[in-house]
C-alpha positions in Angstrom: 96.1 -6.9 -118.8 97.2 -3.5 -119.8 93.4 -2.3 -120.4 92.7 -3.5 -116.4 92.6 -0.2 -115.3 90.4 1.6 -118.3 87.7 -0.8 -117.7 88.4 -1.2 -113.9 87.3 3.2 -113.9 85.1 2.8 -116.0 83.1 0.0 -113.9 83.3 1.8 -110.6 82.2 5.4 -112.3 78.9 3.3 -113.9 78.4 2.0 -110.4 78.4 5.1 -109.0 75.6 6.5 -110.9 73.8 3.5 -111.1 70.8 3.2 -108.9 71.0 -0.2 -107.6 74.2 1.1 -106.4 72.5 3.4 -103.8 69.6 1.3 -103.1 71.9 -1.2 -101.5 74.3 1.7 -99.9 70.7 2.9 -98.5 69.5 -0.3 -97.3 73.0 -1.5 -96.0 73.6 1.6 -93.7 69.9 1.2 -92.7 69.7 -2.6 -91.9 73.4 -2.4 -90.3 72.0 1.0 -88.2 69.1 -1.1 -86.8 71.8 -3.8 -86.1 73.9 -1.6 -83.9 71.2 0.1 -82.4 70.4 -3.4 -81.4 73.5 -4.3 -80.0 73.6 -0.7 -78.2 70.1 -1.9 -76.4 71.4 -5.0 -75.0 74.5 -3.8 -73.9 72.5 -1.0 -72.3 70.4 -3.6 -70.6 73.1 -5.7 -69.0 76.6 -6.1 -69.0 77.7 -8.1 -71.9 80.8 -10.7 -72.1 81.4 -10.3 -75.1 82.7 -7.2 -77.6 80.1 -4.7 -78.9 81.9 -5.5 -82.5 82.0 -9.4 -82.1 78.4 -9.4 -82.0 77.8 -6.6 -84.8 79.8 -8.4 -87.0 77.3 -12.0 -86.5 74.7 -10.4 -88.5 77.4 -10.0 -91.5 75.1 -12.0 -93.6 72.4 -10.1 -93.3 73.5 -7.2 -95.9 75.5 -9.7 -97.8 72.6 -11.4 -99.6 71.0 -8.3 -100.8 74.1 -6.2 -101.2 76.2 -8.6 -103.4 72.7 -9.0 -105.8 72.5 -5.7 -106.3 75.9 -4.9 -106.8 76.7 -7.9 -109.2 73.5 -8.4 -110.9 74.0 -6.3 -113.7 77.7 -6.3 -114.3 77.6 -8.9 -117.4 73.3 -9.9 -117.5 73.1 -6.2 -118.3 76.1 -6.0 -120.9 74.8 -9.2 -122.7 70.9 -8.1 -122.4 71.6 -5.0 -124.4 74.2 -7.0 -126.7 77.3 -4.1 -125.1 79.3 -6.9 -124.3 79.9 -8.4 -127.7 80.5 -5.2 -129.1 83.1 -4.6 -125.7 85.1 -7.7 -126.5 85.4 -6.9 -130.2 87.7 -4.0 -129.0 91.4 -5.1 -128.0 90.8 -6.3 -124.9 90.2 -10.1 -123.2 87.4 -11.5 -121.8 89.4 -12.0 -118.7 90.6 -8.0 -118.5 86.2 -7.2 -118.5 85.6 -10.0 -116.0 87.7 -8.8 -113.5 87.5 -5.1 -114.1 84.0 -5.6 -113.4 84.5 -7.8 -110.2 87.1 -5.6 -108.7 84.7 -2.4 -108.9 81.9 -4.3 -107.2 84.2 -5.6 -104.4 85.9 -1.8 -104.2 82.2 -0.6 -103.6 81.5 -3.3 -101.3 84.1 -2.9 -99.0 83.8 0.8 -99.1 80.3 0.6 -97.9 81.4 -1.9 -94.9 84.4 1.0 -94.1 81.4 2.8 -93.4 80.2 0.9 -90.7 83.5 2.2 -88.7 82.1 5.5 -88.4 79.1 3.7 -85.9 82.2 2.5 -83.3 83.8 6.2 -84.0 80.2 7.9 -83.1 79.8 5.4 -80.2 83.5 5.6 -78.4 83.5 9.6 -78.8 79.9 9.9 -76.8 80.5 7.2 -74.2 84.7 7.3 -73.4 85.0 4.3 -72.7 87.8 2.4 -74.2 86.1 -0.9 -74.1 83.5 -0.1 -76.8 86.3 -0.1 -79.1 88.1 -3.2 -78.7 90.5 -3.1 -81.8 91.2 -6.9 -81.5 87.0 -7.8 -82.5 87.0 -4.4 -84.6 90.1 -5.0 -86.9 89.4 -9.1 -86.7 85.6 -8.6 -87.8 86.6 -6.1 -90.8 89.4 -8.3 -92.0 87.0 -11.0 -92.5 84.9 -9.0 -94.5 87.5 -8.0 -96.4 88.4 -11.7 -97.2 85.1 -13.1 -97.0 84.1 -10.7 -99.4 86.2 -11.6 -102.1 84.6 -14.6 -102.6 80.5 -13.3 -102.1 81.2 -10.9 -104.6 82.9 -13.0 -107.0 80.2 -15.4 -106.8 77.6 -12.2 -107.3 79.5 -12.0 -111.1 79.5 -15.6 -111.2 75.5 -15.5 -111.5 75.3 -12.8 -113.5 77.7 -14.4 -116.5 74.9 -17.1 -116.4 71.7 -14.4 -117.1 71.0 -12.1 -119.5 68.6 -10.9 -117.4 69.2 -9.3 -114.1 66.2 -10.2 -111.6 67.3 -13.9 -112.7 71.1 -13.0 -112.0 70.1 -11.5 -108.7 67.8 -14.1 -107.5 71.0 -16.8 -108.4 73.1 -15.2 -106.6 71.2 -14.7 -103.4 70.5 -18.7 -103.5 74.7 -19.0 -104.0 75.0 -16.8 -101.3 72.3 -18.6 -98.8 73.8 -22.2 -99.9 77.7 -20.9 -99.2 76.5 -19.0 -95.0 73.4 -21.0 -94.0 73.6 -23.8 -96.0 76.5 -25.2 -94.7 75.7 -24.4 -91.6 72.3 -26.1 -91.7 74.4 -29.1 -93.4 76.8 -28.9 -90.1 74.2 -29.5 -87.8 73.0 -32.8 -89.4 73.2 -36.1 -87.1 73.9 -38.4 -90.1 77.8 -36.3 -90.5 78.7 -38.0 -87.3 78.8 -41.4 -88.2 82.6 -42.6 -88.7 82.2 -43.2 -92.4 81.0 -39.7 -92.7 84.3 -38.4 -91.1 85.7 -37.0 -94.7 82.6 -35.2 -95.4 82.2 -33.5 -91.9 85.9 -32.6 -92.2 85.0 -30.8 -94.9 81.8 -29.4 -94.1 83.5 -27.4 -90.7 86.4 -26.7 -93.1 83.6 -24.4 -95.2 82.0 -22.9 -92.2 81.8 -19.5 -92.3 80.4 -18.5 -89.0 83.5 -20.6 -87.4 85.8 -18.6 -89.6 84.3 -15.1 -88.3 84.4 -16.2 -84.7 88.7 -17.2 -84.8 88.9 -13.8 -86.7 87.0 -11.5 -84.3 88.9 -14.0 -81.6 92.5 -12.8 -83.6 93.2 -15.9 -84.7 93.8 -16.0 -88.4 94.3 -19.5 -90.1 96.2 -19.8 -93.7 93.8 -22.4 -94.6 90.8 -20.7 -94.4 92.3 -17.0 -96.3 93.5 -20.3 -98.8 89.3 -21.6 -98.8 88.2 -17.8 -99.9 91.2 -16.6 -102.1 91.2 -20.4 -103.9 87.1 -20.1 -104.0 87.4 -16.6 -105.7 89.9 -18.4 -108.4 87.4 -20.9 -109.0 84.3 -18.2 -109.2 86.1 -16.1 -111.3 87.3 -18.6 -113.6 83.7 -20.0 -114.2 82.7 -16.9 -114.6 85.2 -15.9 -117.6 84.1 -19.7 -118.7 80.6 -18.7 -118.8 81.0 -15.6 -120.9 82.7 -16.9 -123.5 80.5 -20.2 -123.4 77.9 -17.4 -124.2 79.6 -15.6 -126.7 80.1 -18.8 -129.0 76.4 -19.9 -128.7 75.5 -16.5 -129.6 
């Protein structure tokens, strides 16, 4: 892994002058801006039990499905489009050193634009004073499970693109992996037929994957082993299919 780093700098300094990269940082900020203006309105309205952050954080999926695309979609469709990556893994390094130096510069960029977001709650506690519009608990809970959650939408994102060599068709993969990992499940939670007693396992499951249970214990404080294991452990597997899919590629070339 000793060329990790080369191509880990040289991933983040492509991302950073490619333009996908700041049409997502543009419409991330903008669609999370409406978000907390929103949350701002009803809290303006009435009082409100619940943190400001608890309930900016709900709407996490809402930038995820367009932000992960657009960060992912070209890391390896791109490379294999213009026929860069075969000449890449000619050089001395592993499939597995350009798979992950590309993931870990589209999950730096990602979690970097959600840091972002922290200078909302800095704007809104130095106008107002009040103390209770930065609950740390909900604030550090809520970014932590970004952070984790993350790991595994963005390894996913790469997952779809070592599938494509083009990168609408990587993009448009990984939005449908993203919707069937959040609302998917979800909608799969709320069927009737998962609470017959045969069907125990497979509910069991199903709340095991739920990711808008996992976001409520961490804005709550209450971080469980077994779900960082679910995203850490899904990453693994994303990762690994997505080395698996590259060199599938490379042979069949």
């Amino acid at each position: 892994m000793k060329h990790f780093t080369t191509i880990l700098g040289h991933e983040i300094r492509m991302l950073l002058v490619s333009s996908s990269t700041y049409i997502a940082a543009v419409l991330f900020l903008a669609v999370m801006g409406f978000v907390f203006s929103g949350v701002l309105e009803n809290y303006s309205a009435s009082a409100q039990e619940t943190s400001p952050a608890a309930v900016f954080f709900q709407l996490f999926w809402l930038p995820v499905f367009f932000m992960v695309p657009l960060l992912t979609m070209k890391c390896l469709a791109e490379e294999r489009r213009l026929g860069t990556l075969e000449t890449l893994l000619t050089a001395p390094v592993s499939t597995t050193e350009v798979v992950l130096g590309k993931y870990f510069a589209a999950y730096f960029l990602y979690v970097m634009l959600w840091a972002s977001t922290g200078g909302f709650f800095h704007i809104l506690h130095s106008f107002a004073g009040d103390a209770r519009f930065l609950d740390l608990g909900p604030l550090l809970g809520g970014y932590l499970f970004i952070a984790v959650s993350g790991l595994l939408y963005v390894a996913l994102g790469v997952f779809a693109s070592s599938l494509s060599r083009n990168q609408a068709v990587a993009g448009i993969l990984a939005f449908t992996l993203l919707f069937a990992a959040i609302i998917g499940v979800r909608f799969v939670g709320t069927l009737e037929v998962l609470n017959l007693e045969t069907m125990q396992p497979l509910r069991a499951a199903v709340d095991y994957t739920m990711v808008f249970r996992h976001l409520e214990d961490f804005t709550r404080g209450v971080v469980d082993t077994r779900q960082l294991l679910f995203y850490v452990s899904g990453t693994v597997l994303a990762l690994i299919f997505s080395i698996l899919g590259v060199e599938a590629k490379l042979i069949h070339s």
